[in-house]
C-alpha positions as CSV (number, residue, x, y, z in Angstrom):
1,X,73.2,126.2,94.1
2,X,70.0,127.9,92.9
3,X,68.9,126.7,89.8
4,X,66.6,129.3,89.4
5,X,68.9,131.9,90.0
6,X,71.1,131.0,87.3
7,X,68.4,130.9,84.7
8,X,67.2,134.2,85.8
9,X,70.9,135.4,85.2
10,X,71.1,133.9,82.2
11,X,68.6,135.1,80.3
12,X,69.4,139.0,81.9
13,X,72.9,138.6,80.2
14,X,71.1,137.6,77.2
15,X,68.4,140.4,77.6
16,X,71.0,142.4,77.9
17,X,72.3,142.4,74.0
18,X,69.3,142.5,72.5
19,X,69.0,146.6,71.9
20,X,72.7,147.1,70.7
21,X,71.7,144.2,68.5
22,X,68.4,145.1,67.0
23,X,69.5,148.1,65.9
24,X,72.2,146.6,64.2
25,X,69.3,144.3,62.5
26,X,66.4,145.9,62.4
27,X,65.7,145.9,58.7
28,X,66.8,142.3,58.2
29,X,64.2,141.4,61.2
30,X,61.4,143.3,59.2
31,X,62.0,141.8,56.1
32,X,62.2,138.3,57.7
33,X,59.1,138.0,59.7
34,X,57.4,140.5,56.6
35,X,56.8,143.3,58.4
36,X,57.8,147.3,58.6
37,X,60.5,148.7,60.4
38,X,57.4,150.4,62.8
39,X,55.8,146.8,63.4
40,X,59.0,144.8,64.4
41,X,59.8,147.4,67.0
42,X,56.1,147.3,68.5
43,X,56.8,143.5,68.6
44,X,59.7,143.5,70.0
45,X,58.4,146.1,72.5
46,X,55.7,143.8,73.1
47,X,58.0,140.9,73.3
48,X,60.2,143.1,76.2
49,X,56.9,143.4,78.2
50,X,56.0,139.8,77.6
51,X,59.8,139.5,79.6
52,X,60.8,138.0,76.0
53,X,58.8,135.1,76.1
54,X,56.6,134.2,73.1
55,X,53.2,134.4,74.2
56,X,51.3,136.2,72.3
57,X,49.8,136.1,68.7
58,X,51.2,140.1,68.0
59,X,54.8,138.7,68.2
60,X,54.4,135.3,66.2
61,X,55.7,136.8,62.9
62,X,58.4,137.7,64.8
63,X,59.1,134.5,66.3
64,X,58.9,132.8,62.6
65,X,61.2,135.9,61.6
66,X,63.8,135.2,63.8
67,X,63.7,131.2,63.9
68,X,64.5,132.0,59.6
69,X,67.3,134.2,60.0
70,X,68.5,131.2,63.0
71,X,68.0,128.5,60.6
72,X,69.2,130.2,57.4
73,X,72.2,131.9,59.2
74,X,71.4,135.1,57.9
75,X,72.2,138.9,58.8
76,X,70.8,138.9,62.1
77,X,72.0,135.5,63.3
78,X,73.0,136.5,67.0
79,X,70.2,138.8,67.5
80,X,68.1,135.7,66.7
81,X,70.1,133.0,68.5
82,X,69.9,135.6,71.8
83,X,66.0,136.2,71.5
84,X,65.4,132.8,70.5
85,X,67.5,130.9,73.5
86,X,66.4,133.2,76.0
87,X,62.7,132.1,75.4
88,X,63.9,128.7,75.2
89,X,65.5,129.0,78.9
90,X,62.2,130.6,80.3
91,X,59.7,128.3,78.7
92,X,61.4,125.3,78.2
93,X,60.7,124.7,75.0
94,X,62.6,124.6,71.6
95,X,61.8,123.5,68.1
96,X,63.9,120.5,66.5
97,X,64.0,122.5,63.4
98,X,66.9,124.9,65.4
99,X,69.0,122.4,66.3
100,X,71.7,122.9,63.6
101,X,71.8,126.7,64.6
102,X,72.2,126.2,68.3
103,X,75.3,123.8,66.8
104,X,76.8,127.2,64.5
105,X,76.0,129.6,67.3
106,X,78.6,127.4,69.4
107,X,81.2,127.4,66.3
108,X,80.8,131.0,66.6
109,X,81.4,131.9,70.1
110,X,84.8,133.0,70.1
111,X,84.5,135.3,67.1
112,X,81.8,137.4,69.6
113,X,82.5,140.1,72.3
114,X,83.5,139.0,75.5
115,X,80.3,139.4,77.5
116,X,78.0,138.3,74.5
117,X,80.4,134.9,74.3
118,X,80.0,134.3,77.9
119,X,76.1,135.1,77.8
120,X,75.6,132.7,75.0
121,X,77.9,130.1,76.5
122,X,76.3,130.5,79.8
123,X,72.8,130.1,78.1
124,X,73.2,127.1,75.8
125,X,74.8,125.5,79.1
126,X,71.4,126.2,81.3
127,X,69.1,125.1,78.3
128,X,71.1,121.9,77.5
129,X,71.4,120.7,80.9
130,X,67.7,121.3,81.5
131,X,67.1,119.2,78.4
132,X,65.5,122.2,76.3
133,X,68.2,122.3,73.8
134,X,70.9,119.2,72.6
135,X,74.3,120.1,71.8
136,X,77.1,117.4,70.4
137,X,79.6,120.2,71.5
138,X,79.3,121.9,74.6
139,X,80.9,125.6,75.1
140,X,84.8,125.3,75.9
141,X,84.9,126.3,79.8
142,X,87.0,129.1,79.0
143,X,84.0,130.8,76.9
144,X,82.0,130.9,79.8
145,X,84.5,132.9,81.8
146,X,83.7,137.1,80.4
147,X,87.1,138.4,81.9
148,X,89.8,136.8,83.5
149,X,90.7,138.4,87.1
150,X,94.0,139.4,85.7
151,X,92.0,141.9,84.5
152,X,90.0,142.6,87.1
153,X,92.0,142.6,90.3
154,X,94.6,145.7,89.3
155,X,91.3,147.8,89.4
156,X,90.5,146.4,92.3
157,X,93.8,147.3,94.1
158,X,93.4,151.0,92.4
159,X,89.9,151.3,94.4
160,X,91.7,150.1,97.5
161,X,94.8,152.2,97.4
162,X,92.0,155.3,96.5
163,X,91.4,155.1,100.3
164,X,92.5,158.4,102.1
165,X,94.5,158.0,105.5
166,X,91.4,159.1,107.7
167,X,89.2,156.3,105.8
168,X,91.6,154.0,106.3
169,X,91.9,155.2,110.4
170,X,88.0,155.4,110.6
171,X,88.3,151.6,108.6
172,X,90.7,150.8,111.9
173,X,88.9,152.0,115.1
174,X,85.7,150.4,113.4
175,X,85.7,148.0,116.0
176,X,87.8,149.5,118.5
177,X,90.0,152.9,119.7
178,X,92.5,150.9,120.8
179,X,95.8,151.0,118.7
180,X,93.8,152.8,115.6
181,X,97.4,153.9,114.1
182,X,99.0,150.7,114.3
183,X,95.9,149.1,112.9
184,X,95.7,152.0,110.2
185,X,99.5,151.1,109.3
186,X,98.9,147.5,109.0
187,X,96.1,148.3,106.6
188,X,98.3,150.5,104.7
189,X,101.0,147.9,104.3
190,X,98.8,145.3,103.2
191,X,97.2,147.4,100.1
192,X,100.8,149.5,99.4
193,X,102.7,146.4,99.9
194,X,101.2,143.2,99.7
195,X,98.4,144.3,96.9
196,X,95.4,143.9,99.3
197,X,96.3,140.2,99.7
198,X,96.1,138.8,103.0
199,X,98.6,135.8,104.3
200,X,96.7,132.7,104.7
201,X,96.7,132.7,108.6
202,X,94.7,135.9,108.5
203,X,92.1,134.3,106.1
204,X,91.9,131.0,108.8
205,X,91.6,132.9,111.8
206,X,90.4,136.5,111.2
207,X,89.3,137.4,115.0
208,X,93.3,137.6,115.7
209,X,94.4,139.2,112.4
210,X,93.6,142.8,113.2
211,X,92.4,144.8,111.4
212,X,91.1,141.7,109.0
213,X,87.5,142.0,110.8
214,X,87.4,145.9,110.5
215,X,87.6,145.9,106.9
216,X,85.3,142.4,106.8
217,X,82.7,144.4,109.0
218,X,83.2,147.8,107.0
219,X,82.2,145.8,103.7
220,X,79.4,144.6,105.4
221,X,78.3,148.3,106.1
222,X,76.9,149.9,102.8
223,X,77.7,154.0,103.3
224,X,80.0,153.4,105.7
225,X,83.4,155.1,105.2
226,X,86.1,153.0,103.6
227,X,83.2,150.5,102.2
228,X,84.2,150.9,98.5
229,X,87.8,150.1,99.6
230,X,87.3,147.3,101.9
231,X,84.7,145.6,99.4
232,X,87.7,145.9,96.8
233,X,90.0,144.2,99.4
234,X,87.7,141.8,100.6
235,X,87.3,140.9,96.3
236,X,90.8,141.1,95.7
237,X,91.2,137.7,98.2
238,X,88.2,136.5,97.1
239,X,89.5,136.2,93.3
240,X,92.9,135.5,94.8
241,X,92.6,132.2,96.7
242,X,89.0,131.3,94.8
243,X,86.8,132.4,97.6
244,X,87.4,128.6,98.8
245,X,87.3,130.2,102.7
246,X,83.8,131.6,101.6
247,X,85.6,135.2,101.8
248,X,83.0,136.8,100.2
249,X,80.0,134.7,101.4
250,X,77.0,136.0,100.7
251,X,77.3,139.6,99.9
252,X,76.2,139.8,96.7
253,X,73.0,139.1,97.8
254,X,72.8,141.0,100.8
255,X,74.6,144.2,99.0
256,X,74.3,144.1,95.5
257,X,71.8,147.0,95.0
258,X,74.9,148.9,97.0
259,X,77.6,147.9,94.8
260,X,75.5,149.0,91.4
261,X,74.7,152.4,93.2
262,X,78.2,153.3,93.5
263,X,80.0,155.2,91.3
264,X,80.8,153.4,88.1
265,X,85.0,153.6,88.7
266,X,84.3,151.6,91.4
267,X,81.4,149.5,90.9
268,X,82.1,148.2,87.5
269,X,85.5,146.3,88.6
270,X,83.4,145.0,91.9
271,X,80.5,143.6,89.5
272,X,82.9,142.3,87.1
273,X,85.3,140.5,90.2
274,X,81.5,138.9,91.4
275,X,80.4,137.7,88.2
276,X,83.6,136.3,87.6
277,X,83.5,134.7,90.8
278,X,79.8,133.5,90.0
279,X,80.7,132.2,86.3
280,X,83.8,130.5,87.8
281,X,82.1,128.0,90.6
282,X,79.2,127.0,90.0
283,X,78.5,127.3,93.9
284,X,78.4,130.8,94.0
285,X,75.4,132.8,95.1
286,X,73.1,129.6,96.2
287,X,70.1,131.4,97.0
288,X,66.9,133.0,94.9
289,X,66.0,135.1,97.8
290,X,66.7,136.8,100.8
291,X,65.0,137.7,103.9
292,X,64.7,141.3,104.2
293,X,62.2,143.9,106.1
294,X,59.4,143.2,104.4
295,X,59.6,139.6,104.0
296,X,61.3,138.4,101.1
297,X,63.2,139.8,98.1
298,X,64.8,137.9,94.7
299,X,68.1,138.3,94.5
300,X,69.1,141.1,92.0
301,X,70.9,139.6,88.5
302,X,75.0,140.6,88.3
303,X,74.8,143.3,85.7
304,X,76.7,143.0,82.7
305,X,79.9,145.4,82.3
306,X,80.5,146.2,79.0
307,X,84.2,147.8,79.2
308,X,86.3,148.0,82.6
């Protein structure tokens, strides 16, 4: 598992509420760190530059502002908590003085959205076990979960069974013309009657469970016709037996910038089914990087997914 990765997606989850947030509390910022409306949104904006680290002696009043609110449990409290924790994951550093906060923020949890539980949960988990924060109650497991693939897998079948009969053909002679329509029917069968879920022999040994590798090598083709579909199937058993035969391996970082250029029908139940997946098992996506043309890229954070 990379460490570094899941720091890196923890404080984008975090990053992620702060706007909806702030202008909920805007005006009790101000008048906690003592400044205008005007100057707690140039620090902040200097704070999202600063990749919301405290760094810098333009955003200190904001820092004092926001560790008040924490402390206090004022209007503003999970603005504060979210700013304040994802500094603490980046820098490593916290002040004792919040340590009663971090404990309220954890009471709270459940009484917040889904994905701004899971973010917090997911945060306090990095910083504690990195020693930055101490917690004498830890997040339940079940707040660090955003959705639960109940949820998510019936939108995954609806992308699958979106596939028209010549994707689904052009999904079958992928690999080979021989037998396309029985292939094409087997693939029909398995989304219209087994919900995209394959037996476990085809899982085991996929080389003889045509047409298993077409849609395995179709997912693995961004563009490609069918890809939305197969990705969805490939998810679908992914979700469905764990991903404990390493289904969906490494596509997420390999693809991701593919699955968040889609349209949003279909990518937004295929980046909620991999962030469950990578919230569930703590195994999931074990690299920072990957090797690409030009060298090297870092691997791009799961986006968050508001509503499904």
């Amino acid at each position: 598992m990379s460490d570094s990765f899941r720091v890196m997606q923890a404080v984008s989850d975090l990053v992620h509420h702060v706007k909806p947030l702030l202008v909920q509390h805007l005006a009790a910022v101000a008048e906690a760190s003592g400044m205008t409306l005007r100057e707690t949104g140039e620090a902040f904006a200097r704070l999202r530059d600063d990749g919301f680290r405290f760094q810098r002696d333009e955003t200190l009043a904001l820092l004092d502002g926001l560790e008040t609110i924490a402390i206090s449990q004022a209007e503003g409290f999970d603005l504060a908590v979210v700013v304040l924790l994802a500094d603490v994951l980046q820098r490593g550093q916290v002040s004792g003085l919040l340590s009663e906060a971090w404990a309220e923020a954890v009471v709270r949890l459940r009484n917040w959205p889904a994905t701004l539980r899971a973010a917090m949960a997911n945060g306090f988990r990095r910083a504690a076990e990195a020693g930055s924060i101490t917690l004498d109650h830890w997040p339940r497991d079940a707040d660090h979960i955003t959705r639960q693939k109940e949820e998510i897998a019936p939108e995954l079948l609806r992308i699958a069974r979106a596939m028209r009969i010549d994707e689904l053909l052009a999904v079958a002679k992928s690999h080979s013309s021989q037998a396309v329509e029985a292939r094409g029917q087997i693939l029909i069968d398995l989304i219209g009657l087994h919900d995209g879920i394959a037996q476990e022999s085809v899982r085991v040994v996929p080389e003889i469970a045509s047409p298993w590798s077409e849609v395995a090598a179709t997912a693995e083709s961004p563009g490609a016709v069918g890809f939305e579909g197969c990705t969805a199937i490939l998810l679908l058993n992914a979700l469905h037996y764990s991903d404990r035969r390493d289904l969906f391996g490494g596509y997420w970082e390999v693809h991701g910038e593919a699955y968040c250029r889609l349209r949003p029908s279909a990518s937004d139940p295929i980046l909620a089914a991999v962030r469950y997946m990578f919230e569930l098992n703590t195994s999931f996506i074990e690299h920072s990087s990957v090797k690409c043309d030009t060298g090297y890229r870092a691997v791009l954070p799961i986006p968050v997914v508001d509503d499904l």
